[in-house]
CHARMM internal coordinates of N, CA and C (Angstrom, degrees):
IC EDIT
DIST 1 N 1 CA 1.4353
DIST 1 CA 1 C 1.5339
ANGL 1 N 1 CA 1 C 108.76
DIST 1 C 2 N 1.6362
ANGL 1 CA 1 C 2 N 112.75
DIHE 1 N 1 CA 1 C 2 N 141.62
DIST 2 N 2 CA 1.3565
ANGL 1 C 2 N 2 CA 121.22
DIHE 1 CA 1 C 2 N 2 CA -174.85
DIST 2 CA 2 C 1.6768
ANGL 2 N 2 CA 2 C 98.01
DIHE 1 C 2 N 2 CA 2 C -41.29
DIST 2 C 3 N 1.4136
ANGL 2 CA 2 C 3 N 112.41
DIHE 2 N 2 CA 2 C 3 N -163.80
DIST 3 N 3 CA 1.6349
ANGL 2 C 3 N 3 CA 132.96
DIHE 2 CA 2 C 3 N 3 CA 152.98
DIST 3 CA 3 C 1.2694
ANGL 3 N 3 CA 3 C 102.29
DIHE 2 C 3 N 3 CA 3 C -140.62
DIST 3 C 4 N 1.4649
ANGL 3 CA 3 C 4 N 133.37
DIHE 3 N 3 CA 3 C 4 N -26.16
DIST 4 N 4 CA 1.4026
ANGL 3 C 4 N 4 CA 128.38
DIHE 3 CA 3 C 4 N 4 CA 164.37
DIST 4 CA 4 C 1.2920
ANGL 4 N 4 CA 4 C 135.20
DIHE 3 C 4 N 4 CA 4 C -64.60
DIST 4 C 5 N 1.1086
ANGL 4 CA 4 C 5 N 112.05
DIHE 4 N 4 CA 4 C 5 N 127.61
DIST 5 N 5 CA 1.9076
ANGL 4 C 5 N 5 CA 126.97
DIHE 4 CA 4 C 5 N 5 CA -172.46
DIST 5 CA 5 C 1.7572
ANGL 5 N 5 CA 5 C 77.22
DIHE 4 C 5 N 5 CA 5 C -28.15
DIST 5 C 6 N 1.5637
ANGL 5 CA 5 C 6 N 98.99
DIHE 5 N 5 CA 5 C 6 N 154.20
DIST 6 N 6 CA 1.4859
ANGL 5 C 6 N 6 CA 114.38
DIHE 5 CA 5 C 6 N 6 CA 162.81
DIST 6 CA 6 C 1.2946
ANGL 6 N 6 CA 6 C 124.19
DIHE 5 C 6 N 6 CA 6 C -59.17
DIST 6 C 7 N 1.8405
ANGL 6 CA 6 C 7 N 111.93
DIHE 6 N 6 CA 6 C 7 N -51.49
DIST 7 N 7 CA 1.9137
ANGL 6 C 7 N 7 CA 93.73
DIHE 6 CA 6 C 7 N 7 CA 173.66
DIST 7 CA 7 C 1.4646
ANGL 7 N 7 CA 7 C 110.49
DIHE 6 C 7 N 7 CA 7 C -56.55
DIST 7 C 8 N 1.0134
ANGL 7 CA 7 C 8 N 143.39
DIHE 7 N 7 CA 7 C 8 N 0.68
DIST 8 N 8 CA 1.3629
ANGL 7 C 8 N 8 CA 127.56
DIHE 7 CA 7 C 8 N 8 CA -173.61
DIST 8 CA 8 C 1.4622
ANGL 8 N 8 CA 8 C 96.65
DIHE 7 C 8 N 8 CA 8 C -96.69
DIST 8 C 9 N 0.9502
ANGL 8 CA 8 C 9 N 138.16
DIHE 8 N 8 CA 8 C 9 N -33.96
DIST 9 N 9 CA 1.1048
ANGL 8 C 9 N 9 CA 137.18
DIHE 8 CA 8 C 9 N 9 CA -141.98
DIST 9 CA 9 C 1.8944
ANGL 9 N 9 CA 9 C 96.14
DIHE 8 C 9 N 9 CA 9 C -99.22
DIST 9 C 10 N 1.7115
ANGL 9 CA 9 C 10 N 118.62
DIHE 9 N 9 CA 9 C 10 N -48.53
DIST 10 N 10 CA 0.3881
ANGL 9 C 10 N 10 CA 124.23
DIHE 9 CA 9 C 10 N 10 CA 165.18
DIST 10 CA 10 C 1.9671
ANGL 10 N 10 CA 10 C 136.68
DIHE 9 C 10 N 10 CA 10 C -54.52
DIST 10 C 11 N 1.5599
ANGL 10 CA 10 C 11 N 93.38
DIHE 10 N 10 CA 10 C 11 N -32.76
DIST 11 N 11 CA 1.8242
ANGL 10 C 11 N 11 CA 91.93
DIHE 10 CA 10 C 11 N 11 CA 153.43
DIST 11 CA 11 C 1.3792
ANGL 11 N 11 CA 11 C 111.89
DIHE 10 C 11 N 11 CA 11 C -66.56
DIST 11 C 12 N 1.1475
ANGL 11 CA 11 C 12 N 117.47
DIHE 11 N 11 CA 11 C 12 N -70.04
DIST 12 N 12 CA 1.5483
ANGL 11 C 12 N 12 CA 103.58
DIHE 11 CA 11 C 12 N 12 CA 179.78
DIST 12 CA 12 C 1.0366
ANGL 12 N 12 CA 12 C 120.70
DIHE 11 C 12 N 12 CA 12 C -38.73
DIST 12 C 13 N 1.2856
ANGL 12 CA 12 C 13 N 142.32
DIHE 12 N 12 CA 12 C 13 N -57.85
DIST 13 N 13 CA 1.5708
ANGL 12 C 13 N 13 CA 116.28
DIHE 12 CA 12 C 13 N 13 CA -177.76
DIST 13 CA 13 C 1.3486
ANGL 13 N 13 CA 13 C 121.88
DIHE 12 C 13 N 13 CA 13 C -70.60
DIST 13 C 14 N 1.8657
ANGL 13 CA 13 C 14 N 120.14
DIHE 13 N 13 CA 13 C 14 N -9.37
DIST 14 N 14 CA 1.1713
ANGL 13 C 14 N 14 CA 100.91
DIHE 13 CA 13 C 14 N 14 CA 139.74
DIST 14 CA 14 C 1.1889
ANGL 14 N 14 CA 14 C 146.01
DIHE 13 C 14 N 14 CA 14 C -67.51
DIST 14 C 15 N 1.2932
ANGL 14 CA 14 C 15 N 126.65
DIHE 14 N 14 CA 14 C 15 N -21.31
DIST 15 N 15 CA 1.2872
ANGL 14 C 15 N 15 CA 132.74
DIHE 14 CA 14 C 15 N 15 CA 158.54
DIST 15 CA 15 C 1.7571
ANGL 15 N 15 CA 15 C 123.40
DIHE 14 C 15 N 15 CA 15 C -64.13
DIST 15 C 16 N 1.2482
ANGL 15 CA 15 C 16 N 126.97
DIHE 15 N 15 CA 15 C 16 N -45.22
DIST 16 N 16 CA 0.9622
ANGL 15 C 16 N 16 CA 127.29
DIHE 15 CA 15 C 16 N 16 CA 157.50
DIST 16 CA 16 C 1.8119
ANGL 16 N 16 CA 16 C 119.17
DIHE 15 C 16 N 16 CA 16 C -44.01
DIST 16 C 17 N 1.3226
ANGL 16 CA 16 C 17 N 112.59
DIHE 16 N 16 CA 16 C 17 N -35.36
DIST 17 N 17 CA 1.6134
ANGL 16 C 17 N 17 CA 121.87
DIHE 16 CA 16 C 17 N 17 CA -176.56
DIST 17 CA 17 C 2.0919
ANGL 17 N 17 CA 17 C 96.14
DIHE 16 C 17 N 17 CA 17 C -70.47
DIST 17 C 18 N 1.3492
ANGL 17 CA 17 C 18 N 86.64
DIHE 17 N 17 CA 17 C 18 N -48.68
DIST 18 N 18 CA 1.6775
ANGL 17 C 18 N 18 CA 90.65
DIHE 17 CA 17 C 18 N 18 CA -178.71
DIST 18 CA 18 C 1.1582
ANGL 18 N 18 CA 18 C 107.60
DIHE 17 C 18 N 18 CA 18 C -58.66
DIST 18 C 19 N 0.9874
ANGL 18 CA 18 C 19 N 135.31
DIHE 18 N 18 CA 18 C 19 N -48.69
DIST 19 N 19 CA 1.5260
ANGL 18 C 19 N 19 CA 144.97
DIHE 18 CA 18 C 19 N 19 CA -171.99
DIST 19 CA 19 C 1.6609
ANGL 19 N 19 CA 19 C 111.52
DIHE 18 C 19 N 19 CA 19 C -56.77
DIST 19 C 20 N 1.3028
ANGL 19 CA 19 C 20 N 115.17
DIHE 19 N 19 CA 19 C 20 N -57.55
DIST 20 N 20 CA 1.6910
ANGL 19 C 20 N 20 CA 124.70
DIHE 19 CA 19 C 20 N 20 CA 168.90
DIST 20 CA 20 C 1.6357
ANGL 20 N 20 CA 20 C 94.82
DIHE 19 C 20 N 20 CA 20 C -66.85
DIST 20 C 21 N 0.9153
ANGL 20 CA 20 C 21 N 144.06
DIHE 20 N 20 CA 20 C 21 N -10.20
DIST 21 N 21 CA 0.9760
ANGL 20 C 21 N 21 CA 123.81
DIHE 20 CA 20 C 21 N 21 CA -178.79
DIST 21 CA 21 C 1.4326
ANGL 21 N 21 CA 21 C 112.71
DIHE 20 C 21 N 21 CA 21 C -89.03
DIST 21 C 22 N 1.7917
ANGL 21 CA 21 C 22 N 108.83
DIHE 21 N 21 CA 21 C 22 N -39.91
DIST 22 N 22 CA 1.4845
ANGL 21 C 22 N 22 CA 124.03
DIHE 21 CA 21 C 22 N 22 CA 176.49
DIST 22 CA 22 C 1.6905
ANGL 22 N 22 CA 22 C 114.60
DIHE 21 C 22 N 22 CA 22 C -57.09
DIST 22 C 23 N 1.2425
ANGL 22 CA 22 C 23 N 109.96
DIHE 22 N 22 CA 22 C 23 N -26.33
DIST 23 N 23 CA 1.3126
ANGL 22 C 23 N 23 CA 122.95
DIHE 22 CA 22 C 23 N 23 CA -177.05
DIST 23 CA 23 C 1.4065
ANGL 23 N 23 CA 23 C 111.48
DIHE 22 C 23 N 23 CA 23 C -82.25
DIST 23 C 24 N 1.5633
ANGL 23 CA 23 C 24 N 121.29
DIHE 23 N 23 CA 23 C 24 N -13.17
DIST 24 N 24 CA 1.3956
ANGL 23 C 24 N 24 CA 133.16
DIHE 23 CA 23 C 24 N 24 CA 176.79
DIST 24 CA 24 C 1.5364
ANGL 24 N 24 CA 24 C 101.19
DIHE 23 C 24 N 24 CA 24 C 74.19
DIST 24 C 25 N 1.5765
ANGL 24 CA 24 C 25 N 118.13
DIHE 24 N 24 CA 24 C 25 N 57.31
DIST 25 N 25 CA 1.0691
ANGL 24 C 25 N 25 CA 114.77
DIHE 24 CA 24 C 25 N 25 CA 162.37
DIST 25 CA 25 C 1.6090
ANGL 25 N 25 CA 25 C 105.95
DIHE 24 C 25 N 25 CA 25 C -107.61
DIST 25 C 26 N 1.3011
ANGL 25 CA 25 C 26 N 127.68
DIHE 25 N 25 CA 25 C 26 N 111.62
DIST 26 N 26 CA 1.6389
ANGL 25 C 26 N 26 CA 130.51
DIHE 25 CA 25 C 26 N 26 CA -172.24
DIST 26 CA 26 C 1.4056
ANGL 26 N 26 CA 26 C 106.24
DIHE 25 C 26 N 26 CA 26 C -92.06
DIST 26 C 27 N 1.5786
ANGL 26 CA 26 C 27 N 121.94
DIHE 26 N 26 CA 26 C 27 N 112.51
DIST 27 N 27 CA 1.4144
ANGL 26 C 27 N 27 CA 111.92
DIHE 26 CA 26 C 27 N 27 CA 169.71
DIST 27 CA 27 C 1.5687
ANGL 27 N 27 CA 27 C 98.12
DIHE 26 C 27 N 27 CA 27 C -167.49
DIST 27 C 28 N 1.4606
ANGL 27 CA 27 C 28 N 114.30
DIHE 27 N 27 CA 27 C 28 N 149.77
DIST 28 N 28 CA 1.6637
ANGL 27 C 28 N 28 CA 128.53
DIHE 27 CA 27 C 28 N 28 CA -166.48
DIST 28 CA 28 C 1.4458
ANGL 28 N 28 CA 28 C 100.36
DIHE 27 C 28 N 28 CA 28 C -55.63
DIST 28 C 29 N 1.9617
ANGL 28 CA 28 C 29 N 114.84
DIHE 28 N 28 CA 28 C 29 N -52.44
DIST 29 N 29 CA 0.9848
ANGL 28 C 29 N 29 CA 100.71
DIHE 28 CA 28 C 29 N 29 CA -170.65
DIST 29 CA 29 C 1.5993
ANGL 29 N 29 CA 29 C 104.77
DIHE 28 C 29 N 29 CA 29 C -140.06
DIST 29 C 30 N 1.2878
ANGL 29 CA 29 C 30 N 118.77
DIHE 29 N 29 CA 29 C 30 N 98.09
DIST 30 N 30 CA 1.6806
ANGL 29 C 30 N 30 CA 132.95
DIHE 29 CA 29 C 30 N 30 CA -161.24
DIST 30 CA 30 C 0.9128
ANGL 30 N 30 CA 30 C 108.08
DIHE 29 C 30 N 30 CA 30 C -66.45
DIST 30 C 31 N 1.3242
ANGL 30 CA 30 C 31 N 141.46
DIHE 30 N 30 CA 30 C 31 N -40.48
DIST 31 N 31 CA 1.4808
ANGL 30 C 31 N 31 CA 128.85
DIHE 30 CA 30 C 31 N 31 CA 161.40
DIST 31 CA 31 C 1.2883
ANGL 31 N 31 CA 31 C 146.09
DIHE 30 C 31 N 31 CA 31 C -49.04
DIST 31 C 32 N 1.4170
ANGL 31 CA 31 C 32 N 96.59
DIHE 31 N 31 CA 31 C 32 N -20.95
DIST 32 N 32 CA 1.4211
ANGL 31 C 32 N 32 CA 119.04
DIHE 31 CA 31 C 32 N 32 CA 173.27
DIST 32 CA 32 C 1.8073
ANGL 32 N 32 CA 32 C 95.74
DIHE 31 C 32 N 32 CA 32 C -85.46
DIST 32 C 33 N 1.1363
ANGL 32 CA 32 C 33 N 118.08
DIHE 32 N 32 CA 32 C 33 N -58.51
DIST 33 N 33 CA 1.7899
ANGL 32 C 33 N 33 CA 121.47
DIHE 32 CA 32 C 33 N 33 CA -162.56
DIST 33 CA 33 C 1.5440
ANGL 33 N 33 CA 33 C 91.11
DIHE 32 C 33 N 33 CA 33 C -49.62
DIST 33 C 34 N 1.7785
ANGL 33 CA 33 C 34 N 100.57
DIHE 33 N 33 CA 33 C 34 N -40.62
DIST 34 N 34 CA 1.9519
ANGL 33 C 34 N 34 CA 80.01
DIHE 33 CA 33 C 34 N 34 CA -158.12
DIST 34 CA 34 C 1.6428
ANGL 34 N 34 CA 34 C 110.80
DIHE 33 C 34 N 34 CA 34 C -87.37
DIST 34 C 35 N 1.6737
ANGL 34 CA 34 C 35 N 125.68
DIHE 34 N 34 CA 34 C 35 N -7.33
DIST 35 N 35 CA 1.0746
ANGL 34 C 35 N 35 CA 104.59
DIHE 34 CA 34 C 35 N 35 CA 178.65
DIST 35 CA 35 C 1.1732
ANGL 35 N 35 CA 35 C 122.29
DIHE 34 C 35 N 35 CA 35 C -101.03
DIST 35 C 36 N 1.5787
ANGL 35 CA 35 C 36 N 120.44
DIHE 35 N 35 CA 35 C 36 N 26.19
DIST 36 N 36 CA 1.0550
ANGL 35 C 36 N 36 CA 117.56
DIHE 35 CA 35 C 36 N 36 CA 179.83
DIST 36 CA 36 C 1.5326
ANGL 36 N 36 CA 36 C 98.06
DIHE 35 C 36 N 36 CA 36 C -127.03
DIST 36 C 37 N 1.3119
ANGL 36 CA 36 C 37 N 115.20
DIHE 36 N 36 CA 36 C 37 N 11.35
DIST 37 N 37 CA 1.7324
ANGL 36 C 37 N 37 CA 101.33
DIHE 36 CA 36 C 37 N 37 CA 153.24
DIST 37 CA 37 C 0.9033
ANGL 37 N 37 CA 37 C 139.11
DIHE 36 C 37 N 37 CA 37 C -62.44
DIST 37 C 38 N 1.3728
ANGL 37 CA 37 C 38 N 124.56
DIHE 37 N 37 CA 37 C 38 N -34.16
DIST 38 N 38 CA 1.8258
ANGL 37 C 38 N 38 CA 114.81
DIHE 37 CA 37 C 38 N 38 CA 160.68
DIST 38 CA 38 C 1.6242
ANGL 38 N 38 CA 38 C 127.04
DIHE 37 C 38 N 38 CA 38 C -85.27
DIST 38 C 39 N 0.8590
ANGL 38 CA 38 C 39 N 104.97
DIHE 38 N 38 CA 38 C 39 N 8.84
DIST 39 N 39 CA 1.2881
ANGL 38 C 39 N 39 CA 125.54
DIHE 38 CA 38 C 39 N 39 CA -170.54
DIST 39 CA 39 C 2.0056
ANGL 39 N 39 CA 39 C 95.00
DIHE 38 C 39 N 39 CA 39 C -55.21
DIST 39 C 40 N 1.4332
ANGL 39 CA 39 C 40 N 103.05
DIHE 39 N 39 CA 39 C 40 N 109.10
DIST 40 N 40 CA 1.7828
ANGL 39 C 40 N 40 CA 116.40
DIHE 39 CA 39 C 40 N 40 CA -172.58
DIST 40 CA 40 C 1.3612
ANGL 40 N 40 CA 40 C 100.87
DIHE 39 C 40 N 40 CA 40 C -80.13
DIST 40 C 41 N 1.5185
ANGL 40 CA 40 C 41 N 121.14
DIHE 40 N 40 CA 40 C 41 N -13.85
DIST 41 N 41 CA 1.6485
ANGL 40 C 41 N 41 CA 103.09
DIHE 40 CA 40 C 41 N 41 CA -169.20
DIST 41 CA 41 C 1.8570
ANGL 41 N 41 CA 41 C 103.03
DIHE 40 C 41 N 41 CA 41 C -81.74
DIST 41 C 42 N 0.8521
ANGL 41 CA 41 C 42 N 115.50
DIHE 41 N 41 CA 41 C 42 N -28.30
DIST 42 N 42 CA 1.7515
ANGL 41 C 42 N 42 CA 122.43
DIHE 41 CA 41 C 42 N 42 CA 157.73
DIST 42 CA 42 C 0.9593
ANGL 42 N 42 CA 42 C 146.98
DIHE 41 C 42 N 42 CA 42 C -146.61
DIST 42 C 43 N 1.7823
ANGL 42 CA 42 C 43 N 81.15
DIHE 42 N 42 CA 42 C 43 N 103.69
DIST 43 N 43 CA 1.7017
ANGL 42 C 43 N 43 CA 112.85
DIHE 42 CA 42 C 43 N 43 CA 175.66
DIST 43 CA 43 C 1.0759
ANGL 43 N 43 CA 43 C 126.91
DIHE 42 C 43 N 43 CA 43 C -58.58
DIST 43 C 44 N 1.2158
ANGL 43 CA 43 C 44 N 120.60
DIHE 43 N 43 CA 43 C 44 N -21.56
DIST 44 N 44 CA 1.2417
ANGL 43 C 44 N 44 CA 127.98
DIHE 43 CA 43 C 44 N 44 CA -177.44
DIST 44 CA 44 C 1.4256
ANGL 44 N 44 CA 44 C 141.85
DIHE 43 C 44 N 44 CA 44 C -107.02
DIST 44 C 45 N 1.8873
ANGL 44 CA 44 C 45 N 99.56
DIHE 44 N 44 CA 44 C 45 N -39.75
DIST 45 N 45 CA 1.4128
ANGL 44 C 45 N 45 CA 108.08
DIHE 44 CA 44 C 45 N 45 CA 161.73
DIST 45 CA 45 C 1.8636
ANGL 45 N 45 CA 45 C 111.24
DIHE 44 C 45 N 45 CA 45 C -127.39
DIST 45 C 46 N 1.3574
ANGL 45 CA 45 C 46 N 97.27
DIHE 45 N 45 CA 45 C 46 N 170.32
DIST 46 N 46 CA 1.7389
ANGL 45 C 46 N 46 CA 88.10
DIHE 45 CA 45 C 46 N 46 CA -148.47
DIST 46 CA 46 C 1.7992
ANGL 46 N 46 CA 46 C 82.67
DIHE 45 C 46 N 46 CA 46 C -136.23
DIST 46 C 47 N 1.2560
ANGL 46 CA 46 C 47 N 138.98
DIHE 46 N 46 CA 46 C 47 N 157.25
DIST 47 N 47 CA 1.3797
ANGL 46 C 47 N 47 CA 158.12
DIHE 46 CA 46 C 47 N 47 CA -175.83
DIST 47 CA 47 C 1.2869
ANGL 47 N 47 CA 47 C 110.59
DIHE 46 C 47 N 47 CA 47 C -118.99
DIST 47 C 48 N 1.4170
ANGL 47 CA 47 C 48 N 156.04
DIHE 47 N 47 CA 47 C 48 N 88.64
DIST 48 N 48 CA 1.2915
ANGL 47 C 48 N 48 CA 164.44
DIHE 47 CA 47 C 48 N 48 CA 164.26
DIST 48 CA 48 C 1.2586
ANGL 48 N 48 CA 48 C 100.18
DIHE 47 C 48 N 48 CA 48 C -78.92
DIST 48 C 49 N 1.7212
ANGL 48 CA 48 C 49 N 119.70
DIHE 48 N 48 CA 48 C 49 N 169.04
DIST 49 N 49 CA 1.0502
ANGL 48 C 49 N 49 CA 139.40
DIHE 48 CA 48 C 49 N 49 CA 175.18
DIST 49 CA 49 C 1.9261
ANGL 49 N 49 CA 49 C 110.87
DIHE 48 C 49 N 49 CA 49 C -80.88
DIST 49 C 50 N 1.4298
ANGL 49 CA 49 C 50 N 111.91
DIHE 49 N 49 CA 49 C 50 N 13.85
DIST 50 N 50 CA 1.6381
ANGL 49 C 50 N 50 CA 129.77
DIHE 49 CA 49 C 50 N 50 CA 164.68
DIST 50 CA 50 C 1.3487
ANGL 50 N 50 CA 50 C 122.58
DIHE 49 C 50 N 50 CA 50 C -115.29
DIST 50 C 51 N 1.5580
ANGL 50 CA 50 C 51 N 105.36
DIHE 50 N 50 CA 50 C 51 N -1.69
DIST 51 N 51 CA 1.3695
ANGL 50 C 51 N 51 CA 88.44
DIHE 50 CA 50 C 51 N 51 CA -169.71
DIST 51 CA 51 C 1.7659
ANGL 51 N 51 CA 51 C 99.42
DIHE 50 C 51 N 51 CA 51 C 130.49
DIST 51 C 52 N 1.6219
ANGL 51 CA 51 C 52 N 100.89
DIHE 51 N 51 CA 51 C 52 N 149.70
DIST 52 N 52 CA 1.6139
ANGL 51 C 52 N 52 CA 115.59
DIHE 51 CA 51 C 52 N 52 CA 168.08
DIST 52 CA 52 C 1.7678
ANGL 52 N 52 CA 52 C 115.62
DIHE 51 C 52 N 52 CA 52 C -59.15
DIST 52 C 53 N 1.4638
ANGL 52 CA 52 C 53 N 118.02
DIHE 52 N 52 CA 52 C 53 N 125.76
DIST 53 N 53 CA 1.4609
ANGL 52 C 53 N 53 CA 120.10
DIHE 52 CA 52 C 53 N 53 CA -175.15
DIST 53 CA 53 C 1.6379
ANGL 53 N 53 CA 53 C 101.86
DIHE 52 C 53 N 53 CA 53 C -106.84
DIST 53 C 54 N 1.4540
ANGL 53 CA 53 C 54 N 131.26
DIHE 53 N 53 CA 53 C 54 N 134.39
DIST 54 N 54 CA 0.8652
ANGL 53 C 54 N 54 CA 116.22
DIHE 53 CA 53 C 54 N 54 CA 154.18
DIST 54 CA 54 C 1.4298
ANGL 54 N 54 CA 54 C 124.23
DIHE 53 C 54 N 54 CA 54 C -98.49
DIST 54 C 55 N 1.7804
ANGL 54 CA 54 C 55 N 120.41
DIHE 54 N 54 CA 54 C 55 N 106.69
DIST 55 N 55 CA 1.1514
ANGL 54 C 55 N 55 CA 146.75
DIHE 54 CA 54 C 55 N 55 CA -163.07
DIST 55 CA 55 C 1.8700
ANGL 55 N 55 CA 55 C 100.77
DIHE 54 C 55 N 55 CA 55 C -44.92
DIST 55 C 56 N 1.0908
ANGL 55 CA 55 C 56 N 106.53
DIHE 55 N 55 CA 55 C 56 N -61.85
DIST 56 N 56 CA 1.7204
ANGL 55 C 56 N 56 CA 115.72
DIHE 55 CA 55 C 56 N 56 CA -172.48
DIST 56 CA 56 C 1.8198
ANGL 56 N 56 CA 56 C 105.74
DIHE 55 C 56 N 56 CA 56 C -38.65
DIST 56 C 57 N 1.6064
ANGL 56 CA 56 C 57 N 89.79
DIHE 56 N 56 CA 56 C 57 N -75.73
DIST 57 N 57 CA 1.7362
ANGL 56 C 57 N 57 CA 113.68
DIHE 56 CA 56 C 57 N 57 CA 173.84
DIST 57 CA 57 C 1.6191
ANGL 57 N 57 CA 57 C 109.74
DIHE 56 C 57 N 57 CA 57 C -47.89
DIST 57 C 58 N 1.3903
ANGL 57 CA 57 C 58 N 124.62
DIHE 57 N 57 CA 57 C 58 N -24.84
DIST 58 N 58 CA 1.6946
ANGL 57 C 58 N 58 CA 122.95
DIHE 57 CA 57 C 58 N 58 CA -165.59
DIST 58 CA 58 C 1.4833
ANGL 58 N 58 CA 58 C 100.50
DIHE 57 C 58 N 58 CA 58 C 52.85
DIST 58 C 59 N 1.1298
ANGL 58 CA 58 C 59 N 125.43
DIHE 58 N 58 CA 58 C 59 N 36.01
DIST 59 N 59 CA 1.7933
ANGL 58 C 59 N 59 CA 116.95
DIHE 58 CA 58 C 59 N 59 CA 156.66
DIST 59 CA 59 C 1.4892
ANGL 59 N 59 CA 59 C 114.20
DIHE 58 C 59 N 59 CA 59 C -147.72
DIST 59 C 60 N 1.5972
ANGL 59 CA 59 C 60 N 111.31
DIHE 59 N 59 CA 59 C 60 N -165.32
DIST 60 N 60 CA 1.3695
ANGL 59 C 60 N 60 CA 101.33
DIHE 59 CA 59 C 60 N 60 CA -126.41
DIST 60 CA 60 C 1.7650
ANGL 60 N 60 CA 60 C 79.58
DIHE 59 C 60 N 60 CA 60 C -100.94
DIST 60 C 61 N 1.3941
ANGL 60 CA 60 C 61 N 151.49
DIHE 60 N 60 CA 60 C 61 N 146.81
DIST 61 N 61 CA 1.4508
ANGL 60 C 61 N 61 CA 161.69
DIHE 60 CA 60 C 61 N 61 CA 174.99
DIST 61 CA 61 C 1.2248
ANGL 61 N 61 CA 61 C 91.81
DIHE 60 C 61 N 61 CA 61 C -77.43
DIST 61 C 62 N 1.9305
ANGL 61 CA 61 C 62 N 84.75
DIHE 61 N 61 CA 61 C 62 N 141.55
DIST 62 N 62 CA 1.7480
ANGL 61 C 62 N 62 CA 103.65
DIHE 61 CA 61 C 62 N 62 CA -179.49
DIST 62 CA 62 C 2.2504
ANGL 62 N 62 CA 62 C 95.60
DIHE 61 C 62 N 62 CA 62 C -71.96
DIST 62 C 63 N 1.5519
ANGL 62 CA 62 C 63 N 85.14
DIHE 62 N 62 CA 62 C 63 N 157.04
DIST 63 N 63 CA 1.6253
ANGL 62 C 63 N 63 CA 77.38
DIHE 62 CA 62 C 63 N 63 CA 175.99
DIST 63 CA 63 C 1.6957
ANGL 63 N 63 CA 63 C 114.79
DIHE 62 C 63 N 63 CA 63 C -86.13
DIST 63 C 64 N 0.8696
ANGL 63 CA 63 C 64 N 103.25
DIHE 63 N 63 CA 63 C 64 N -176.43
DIST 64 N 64 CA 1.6645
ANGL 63 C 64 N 64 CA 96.94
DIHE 63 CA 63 C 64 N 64 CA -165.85
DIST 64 CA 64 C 1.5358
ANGL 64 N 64 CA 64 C 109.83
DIHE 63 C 64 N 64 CA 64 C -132.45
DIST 64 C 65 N 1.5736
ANGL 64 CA 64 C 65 N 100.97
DIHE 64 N 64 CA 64 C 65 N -6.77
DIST 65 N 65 CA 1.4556
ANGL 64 C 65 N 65 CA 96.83
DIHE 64 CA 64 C 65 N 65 CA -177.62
DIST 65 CA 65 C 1.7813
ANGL 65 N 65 CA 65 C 110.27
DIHE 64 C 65 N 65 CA 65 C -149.88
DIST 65 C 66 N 1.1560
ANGL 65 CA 65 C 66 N 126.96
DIHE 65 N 65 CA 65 C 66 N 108.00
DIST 66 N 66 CA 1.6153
ANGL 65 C 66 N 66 CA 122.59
DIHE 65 CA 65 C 66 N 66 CA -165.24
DIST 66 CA 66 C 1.5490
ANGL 66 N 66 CA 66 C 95.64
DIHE 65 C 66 N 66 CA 66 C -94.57
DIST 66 C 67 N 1.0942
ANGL 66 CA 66 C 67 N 100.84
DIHE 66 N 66 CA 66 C 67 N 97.49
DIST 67 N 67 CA 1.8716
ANGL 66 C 67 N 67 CA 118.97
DIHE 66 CA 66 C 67 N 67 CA 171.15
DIST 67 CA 67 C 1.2068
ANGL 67 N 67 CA 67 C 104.82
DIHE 66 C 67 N 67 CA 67 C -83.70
DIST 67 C 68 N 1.6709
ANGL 67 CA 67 C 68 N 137.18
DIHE 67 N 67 CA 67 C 68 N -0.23
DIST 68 N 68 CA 1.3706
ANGL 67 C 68 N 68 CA 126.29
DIHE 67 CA 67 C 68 N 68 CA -154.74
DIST 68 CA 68 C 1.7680
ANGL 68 N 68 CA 68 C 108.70
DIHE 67 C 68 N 68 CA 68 C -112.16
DIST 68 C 69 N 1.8846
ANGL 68 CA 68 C 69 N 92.77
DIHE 68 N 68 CA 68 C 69 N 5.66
DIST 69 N 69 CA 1.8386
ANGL 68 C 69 N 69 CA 81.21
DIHE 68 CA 68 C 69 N 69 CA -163.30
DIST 69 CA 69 C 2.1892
ANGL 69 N 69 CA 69 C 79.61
DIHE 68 C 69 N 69 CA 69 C -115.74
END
COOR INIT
IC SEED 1 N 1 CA 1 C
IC BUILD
């Protein structure tokens, strides 16, 4: 957890959002995309805000569980 009053905290991560953005990184929520890029526990398949990716294959994993019916 911050230690800085909230507006502060809150410019900075707007600025940081601007910043990935300047770099042409496009995503709903960038903080989430970027801290879970190194993330060693999966190498292989990865969870986005679209859906399970399988990293190896570069496409998108069948789903495994239909929670929606």
């Amino acid at each position: 957890m911050p230690t800085a009053p909230a507006r502060q905290v809150a410019e900075t991560s707007r600025h940081v959002r601007d910043e990935l953005g300047a770099w042409g990184r496009r995503h709903r929520n960038p903080f989430i995309s970027v801290s879970t890029l190194t993330l060693a526990v999966s190498p292989t398949v990865k969870i986005t805000d679209l859906g399970l990716v399988d990293v190896l294959a570069r496409d998108w994993a069948p789903q495994v569980l239909d929670c929606c019916h």
